[in-house]
N, CA, C and O atoms as CSV, one atom per row, in Angstrom:
chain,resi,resn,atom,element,x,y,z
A,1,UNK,N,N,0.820,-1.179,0.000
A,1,UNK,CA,C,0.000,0.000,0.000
A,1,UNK,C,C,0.865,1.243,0.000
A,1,UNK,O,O,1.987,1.362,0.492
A,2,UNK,N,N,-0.037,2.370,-0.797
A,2,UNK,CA,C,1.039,3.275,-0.965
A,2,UNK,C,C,1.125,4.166,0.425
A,2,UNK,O,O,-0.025,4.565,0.613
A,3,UNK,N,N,1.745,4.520,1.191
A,3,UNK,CA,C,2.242,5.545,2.475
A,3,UNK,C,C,2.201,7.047,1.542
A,3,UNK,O,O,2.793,7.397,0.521
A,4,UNK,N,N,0.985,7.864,2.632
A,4,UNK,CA,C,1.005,9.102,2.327
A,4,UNK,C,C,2.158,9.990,3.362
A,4,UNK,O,O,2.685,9.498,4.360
A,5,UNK,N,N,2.396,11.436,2.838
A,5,UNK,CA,C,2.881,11.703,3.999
A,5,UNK,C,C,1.918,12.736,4.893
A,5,UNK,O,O,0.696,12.849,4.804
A,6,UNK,N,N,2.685,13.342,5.643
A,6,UNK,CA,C,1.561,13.840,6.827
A,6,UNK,C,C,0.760,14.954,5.901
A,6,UNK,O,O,-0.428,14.633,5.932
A,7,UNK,N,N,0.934,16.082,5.129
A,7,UNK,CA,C,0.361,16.868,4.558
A,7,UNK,C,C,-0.491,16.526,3.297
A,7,UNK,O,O,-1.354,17.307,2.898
A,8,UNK,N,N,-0.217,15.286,2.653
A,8,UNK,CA,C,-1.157,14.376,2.196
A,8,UNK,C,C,-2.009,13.760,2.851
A,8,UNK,O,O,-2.979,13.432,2.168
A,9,UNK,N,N,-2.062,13.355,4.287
A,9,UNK,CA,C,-2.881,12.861,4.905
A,9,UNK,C,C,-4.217,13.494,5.572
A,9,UNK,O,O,-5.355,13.155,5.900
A,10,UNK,N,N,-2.990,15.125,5.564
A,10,UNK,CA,C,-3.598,16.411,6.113
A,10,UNK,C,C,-5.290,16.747,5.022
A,10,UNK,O,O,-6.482,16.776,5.327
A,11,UNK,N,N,-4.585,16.930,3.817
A,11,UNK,CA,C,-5.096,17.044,2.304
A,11,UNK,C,C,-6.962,15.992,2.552
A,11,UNK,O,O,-8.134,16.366,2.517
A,12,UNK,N,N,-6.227,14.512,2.804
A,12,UNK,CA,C,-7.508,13.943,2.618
A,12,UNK,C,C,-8.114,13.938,3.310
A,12,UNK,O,O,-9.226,14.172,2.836
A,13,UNK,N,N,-8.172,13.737,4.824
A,13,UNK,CA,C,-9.075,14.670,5.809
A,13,UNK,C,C,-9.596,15.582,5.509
A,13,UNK,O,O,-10.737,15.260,5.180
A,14,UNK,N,N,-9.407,16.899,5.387
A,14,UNK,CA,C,-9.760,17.761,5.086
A,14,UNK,C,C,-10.819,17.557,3.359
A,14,UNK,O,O,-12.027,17.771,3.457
A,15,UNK,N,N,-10.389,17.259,2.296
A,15,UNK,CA,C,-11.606,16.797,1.436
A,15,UNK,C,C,-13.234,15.593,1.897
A,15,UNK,O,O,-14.412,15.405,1.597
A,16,UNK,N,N,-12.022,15.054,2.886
A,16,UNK,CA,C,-13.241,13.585,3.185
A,16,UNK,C,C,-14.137,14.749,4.520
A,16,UNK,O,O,-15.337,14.475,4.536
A,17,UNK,N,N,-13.807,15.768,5.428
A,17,UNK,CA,C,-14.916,16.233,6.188
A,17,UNK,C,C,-15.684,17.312,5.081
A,17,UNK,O,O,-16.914,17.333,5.071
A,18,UNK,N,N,-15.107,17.975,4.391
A,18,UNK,CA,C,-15.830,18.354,2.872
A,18,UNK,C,C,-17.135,18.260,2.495
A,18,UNK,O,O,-18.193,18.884,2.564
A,19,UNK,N,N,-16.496,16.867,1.912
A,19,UNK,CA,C,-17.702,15.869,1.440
A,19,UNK,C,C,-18.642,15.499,2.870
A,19,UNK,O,O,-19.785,15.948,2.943
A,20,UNK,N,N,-18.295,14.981,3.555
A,20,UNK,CA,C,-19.565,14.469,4.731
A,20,UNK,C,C,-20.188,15.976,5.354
A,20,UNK,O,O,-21.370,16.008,5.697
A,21,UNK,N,N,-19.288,17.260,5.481
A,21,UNK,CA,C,-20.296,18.569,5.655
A,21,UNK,C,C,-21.345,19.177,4.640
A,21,UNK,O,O,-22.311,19.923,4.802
A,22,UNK,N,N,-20.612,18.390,3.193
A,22,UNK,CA,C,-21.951,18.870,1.995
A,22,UNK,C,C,-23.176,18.066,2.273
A,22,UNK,O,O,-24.324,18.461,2.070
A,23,UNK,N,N,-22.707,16.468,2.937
A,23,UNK,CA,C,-24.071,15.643,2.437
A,23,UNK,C,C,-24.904,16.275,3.728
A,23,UNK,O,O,-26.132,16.341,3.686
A,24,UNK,N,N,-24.049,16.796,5.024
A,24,UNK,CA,C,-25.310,16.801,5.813
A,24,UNK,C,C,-25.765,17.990,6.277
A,24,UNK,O,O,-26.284,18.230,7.367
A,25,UNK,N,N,-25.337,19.322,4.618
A,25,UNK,CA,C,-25.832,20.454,4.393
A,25,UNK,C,C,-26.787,20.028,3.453
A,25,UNK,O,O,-27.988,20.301,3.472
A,26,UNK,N,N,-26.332,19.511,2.831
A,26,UNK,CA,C,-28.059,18.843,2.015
A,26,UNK,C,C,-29.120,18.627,2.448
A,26,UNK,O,O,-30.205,18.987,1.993
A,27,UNK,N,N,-28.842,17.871,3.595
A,27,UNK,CA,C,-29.934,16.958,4.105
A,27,UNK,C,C,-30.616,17.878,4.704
A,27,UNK,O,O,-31.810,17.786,4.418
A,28,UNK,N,N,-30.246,19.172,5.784
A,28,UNK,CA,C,-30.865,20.072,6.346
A,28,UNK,C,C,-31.713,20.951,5.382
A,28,UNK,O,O,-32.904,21.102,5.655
A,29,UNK,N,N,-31.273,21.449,4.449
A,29,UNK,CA,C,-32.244,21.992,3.334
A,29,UNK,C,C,-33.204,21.111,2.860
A,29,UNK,O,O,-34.314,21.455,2.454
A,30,UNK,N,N,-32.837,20.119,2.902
A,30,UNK,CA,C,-33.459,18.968,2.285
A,30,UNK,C,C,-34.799,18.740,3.428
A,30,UNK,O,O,-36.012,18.661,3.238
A,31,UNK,N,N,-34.091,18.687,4.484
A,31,UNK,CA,C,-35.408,18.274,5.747
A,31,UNK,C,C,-36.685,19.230,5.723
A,31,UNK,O,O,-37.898,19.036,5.806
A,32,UNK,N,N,-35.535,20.807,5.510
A,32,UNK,CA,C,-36.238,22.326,6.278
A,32,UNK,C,C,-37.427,22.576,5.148
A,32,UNK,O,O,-38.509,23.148,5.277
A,33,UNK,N,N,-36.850,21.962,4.040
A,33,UNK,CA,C,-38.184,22.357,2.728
A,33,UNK,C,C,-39.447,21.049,3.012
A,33,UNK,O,O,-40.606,21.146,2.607
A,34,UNK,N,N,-38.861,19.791,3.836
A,34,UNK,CA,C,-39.841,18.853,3.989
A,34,UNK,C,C,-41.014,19.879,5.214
A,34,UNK,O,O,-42.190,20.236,5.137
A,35,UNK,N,N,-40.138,20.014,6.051
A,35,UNK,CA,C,-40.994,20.846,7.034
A,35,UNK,C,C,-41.881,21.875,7.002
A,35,UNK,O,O,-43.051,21.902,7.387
A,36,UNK,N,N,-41.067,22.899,6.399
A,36,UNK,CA,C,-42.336,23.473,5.893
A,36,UNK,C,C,-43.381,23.311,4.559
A,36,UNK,O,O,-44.031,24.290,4.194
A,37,UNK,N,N,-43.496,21.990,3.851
A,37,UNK,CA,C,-44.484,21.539,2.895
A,37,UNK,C,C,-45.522,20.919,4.693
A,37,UNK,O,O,-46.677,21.247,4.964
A,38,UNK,N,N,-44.759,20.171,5.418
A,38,UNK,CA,C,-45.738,19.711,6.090
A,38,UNK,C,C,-46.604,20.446,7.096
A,38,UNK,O,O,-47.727,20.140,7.498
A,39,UNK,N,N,-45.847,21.472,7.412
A,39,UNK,CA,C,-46.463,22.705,8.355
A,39,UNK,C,C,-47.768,23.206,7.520
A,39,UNK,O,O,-48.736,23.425,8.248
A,40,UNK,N,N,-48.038,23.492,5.735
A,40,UNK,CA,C,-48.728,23.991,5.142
A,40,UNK,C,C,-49.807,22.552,5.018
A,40,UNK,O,O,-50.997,22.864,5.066
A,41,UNK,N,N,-49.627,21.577,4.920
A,41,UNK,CA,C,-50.550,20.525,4.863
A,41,UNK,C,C,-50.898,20.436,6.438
A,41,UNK,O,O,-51.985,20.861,6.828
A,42,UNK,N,N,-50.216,20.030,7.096
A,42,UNK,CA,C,-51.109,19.996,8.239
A,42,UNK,C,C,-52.073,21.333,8.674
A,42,UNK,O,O,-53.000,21.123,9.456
A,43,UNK,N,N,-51.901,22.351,8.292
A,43,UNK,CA,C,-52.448,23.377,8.451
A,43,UNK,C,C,-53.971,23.096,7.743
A,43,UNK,O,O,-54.968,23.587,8.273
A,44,UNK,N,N,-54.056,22.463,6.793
A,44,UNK,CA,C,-55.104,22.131,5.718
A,44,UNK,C,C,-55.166,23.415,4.677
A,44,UNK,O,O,-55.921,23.519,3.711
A,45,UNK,N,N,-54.126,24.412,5.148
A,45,UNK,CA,C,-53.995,25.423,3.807
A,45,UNK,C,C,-54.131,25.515,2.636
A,45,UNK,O,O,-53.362,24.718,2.099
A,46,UNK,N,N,-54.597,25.964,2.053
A,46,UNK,CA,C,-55.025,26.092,0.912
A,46,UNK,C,C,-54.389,27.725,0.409
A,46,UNK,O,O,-54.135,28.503,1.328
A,47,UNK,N,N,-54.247,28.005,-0.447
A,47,UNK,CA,C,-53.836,29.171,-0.788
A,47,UNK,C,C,-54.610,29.784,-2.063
A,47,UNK,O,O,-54.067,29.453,-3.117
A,48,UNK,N,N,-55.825,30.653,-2.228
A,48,UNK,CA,C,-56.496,30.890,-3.157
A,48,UNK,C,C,-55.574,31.405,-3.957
A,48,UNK,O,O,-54.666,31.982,-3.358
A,49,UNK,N,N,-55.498,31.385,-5.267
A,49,UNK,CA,C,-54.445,31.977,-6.374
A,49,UNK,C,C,-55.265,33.291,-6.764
A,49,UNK,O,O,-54.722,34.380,-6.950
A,50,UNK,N,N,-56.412,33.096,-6.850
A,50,UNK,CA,C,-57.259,34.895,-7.654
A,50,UNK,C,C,-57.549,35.235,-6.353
A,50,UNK,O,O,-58.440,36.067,-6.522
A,51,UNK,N,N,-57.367,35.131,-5.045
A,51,UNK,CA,C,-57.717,36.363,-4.240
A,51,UNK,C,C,-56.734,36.583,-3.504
A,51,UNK,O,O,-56.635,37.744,-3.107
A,52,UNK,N,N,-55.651,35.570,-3.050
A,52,UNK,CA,C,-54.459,35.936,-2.209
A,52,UNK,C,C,-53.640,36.893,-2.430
A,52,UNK,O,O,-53.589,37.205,-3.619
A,53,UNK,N,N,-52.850,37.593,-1.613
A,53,UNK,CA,C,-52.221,38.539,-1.324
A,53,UNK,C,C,-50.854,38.272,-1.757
A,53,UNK,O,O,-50.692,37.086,-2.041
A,54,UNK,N,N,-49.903,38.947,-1.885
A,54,UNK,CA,C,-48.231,38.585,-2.165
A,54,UNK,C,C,-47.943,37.821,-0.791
A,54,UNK,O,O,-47.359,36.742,-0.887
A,55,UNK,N,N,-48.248,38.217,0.300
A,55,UNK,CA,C,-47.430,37.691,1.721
A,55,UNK,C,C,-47.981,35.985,1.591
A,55,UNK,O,O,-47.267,34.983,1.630
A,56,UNK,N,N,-49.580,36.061,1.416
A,56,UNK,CA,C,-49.299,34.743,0.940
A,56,UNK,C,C,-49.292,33.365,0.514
A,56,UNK,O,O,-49.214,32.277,1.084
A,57,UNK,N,N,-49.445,33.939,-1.176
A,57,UNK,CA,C,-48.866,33.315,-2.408
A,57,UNK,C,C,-47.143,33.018,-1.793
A,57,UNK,O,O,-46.700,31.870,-1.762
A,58,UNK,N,N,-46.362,34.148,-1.365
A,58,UNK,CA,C,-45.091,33.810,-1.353
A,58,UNK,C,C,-44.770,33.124,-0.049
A,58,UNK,O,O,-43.588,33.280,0.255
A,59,UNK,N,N,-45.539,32.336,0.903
A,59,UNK,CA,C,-45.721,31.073,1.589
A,59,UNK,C,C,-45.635,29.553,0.661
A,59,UNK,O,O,-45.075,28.537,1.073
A,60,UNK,N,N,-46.025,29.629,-0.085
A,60,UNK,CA,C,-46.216,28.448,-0.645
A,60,UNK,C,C,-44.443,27.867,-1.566
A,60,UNK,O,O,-43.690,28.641,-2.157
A,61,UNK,N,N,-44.229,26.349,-1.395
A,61,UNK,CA,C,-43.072,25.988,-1.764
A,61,UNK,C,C,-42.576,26.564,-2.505
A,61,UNK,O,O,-43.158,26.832,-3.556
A,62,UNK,N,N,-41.389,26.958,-2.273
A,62,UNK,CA,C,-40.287,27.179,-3.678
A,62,UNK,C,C,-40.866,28.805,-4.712
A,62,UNK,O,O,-40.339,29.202,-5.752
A,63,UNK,N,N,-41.827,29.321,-4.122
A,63,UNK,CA,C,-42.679,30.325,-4.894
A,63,UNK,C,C,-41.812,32.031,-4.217
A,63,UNK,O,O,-41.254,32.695,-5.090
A,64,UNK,N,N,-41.783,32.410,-3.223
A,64,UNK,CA,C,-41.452,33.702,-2.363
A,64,UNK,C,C,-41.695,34.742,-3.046
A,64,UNK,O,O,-42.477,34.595,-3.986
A,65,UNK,N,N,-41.182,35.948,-2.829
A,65,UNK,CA,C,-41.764,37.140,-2.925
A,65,UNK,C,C,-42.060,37.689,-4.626
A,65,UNK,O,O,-42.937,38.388,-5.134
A,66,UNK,N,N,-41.027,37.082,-5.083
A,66,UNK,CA,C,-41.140,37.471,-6.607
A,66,UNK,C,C,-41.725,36.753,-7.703
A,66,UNK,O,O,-42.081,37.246,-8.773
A,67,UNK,N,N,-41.809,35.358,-7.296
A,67,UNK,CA,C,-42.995,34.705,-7.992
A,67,UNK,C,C,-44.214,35.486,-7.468
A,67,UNK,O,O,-44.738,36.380,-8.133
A,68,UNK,N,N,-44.543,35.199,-6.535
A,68,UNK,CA,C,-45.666,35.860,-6.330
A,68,UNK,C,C,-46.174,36.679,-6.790
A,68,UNK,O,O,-47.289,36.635,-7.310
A,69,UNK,N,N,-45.190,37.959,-6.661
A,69,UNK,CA,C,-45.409,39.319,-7.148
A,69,UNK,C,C,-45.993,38.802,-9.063
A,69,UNK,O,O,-46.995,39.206,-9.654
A,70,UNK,N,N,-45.175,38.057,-9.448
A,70,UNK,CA,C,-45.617,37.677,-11.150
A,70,UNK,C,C,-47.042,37.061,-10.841
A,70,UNK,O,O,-47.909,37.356,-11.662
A,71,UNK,N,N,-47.398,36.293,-9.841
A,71,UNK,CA,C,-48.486,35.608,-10.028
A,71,UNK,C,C,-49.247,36.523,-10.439
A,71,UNK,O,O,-49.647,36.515,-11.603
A,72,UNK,N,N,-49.690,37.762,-9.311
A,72,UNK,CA,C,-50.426,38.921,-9.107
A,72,UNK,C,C,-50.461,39.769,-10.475
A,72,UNK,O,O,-51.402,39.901,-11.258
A,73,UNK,N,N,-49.438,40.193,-10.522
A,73,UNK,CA,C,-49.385,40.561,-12.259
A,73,UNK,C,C,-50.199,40.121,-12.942
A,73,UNK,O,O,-51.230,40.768,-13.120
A,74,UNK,N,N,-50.004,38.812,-13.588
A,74,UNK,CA,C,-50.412,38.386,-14.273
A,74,UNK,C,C,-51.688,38.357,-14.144
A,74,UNK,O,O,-52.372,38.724,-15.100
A,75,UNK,N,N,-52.347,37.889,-12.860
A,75,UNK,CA,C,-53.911,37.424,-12.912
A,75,UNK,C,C,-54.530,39.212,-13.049
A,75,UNK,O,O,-55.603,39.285,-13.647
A,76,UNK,N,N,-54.121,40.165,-12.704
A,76,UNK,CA,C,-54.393,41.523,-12.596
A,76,UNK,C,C,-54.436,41.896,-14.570
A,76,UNK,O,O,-55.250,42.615,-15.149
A,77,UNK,N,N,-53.492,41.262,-15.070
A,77,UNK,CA,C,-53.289,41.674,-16.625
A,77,UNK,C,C,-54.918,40.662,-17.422
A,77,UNK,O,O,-55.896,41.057,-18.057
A,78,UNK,N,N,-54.415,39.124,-16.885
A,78,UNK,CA,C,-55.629,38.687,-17.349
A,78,UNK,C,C,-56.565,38.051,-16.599
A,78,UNK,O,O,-57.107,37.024,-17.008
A,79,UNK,N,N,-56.798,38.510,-15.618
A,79,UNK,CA,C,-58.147,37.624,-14.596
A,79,UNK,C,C,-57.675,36.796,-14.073
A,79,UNK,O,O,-56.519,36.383,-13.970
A,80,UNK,N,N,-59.285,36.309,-13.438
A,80,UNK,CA,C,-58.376,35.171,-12.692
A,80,UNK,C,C,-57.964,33.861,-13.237
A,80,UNK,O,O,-58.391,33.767,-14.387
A,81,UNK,N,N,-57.306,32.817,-12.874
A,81,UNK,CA,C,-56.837,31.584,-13.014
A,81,UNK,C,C,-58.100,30.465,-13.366
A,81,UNK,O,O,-58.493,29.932,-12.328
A,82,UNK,N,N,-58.671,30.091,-14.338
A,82,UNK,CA,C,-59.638,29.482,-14.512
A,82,UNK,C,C,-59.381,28.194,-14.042
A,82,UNK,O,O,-60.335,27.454,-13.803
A,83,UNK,N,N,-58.140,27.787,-13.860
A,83,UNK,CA,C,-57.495,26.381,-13.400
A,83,UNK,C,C,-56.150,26.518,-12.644
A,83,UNK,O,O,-55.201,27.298,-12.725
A,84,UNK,N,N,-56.434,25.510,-11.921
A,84,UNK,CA,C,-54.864,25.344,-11.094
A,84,UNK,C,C,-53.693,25.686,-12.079
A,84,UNK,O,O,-52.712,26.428,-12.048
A,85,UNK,N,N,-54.324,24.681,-13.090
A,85,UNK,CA,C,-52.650,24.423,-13.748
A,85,UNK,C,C,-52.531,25.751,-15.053
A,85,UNK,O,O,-51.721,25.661,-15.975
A,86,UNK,N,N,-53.422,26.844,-14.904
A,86,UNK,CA,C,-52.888,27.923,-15.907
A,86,UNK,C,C,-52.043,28.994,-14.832
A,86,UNK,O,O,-51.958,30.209,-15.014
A,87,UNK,N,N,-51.540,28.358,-13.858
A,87,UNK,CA,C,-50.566,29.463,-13.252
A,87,UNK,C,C,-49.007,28.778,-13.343
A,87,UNK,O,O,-48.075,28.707,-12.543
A,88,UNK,N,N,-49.253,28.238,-14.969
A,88,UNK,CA,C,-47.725,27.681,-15.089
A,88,UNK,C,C,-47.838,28.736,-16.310
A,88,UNK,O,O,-46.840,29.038,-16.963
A,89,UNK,N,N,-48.961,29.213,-16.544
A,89,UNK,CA,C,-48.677,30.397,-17.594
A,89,UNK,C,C,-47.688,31.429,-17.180
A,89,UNK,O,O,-46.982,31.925,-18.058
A,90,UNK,N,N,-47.510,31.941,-15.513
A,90,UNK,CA,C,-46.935,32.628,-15.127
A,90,UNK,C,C,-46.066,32.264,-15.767
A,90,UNK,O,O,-46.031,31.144,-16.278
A,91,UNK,N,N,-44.443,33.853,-15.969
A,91,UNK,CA,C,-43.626,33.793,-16.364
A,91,UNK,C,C,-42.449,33.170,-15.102
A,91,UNK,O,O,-42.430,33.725,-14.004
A,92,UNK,N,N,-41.693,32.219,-15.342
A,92,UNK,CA,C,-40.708,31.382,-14.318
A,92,UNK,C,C,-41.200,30.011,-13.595
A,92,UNK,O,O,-40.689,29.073,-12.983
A,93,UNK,N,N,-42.657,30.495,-14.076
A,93,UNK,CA,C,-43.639,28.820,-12.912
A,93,UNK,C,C,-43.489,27.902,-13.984
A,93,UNK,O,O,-44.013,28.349,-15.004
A,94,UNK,N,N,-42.898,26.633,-14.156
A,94,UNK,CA,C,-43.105,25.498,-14.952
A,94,UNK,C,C,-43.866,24.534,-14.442
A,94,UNK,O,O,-44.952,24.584,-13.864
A,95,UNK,N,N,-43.166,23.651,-14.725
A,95,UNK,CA,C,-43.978,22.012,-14.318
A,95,UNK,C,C,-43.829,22.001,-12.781
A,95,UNK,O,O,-44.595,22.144,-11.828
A,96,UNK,N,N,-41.863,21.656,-13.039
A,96,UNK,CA,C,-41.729,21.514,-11.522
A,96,UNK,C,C,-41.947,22.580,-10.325
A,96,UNK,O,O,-42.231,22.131,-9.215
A,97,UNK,N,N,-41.847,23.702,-10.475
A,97,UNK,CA,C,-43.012,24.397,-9.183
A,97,UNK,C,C,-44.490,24.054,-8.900
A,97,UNK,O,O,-45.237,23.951,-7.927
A,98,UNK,N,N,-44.545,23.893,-10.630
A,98,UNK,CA,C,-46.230,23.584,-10.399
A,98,UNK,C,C,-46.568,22.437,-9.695
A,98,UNK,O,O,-47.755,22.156,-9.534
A,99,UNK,N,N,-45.660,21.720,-9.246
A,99,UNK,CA,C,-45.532,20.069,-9.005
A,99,UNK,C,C,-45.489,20.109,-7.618
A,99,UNK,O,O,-45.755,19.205,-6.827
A,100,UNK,N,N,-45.012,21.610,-7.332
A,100,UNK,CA,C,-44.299,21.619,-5.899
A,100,UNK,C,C,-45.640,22.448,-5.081
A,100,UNK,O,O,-46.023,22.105,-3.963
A,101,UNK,N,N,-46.121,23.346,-5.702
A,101,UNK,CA,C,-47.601,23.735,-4.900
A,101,UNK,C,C,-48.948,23.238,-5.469
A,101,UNK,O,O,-50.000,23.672,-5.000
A,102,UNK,N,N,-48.936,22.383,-6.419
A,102,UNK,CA,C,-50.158,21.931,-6.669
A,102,UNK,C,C,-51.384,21.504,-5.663
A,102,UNK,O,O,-52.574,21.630,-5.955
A,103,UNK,N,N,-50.867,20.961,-4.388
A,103,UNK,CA,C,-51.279,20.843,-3.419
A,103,UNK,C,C,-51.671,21.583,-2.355
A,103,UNK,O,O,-52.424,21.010,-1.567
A,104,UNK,N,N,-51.348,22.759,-2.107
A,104,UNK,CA,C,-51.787,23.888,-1.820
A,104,UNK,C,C,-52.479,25.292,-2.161
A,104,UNK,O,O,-52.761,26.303,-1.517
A,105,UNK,N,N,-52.634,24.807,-3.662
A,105,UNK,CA,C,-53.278,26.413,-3.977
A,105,UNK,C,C,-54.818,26.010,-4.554
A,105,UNK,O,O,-55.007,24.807,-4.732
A,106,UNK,N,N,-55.360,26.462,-4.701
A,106,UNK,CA,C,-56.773,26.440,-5.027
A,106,UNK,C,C,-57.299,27.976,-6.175
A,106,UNK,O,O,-56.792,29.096,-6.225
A,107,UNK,N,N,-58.424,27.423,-6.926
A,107,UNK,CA,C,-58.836,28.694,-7.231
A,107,UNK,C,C,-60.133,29.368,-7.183
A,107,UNK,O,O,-60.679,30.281,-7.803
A,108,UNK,N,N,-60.480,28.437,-6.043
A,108,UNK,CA,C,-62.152,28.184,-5.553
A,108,UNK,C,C,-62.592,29.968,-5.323
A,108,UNK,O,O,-61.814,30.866,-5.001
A,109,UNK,N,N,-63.845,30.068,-5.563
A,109,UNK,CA,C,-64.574,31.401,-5.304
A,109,UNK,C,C,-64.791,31.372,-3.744
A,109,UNK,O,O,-65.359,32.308,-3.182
């Protein structure tokens, strides 16, 4: 086996706590976005899309202040949202946001 020396040894320590501080910086973002999807479901929240406010539309996953602000725009330019899924018309909302609050927004009267 090959023998490192001490500042090589120094070297891979230092990459190997690296790597194990990225995976379990992941995981915390990873948890903190589980948490608050479940804080909004257990809540039984719903988030009307044609009457809600910016504060909050920009509650809902992955959406914050500046989606929002476009949501509002938009439904203000053309009415309201006849369907959940025409607020992927918004400009920046695709599939996958739409994927990510589908479950929370509504466009009930």
């Amino acid at each position: 086996m090959a023998k490192f020396s001490k500042e090589e040894k120094i070297i891979l320590l230092i990459i190997f706590f690296a790597f194990v501080s990225g995976i379990f910086i992941n995981f915390f973002f990873a948890y903190k976005q589980q948490i608050k999807e479940v804080d909004l479901q257990k809540d039984f929240l719903k988030i009307n899309i044609n009457k809600s406010g910016i504060d909050e539309i920009s509650k809902l996953p992955g959406i914050g202040f500046t989606y929002a602000q476009e949501i509002i725009i938009y439904r203000e330019k053309y009415g309201n949202f006849k369907t959940k899924e025409d607020i992927m018309k918004v400009k920046g909302i695709g599939i996958k946001k739409y994927e990510k609050i589908k479950n929370f927004i509504t466009i009930d009267e």
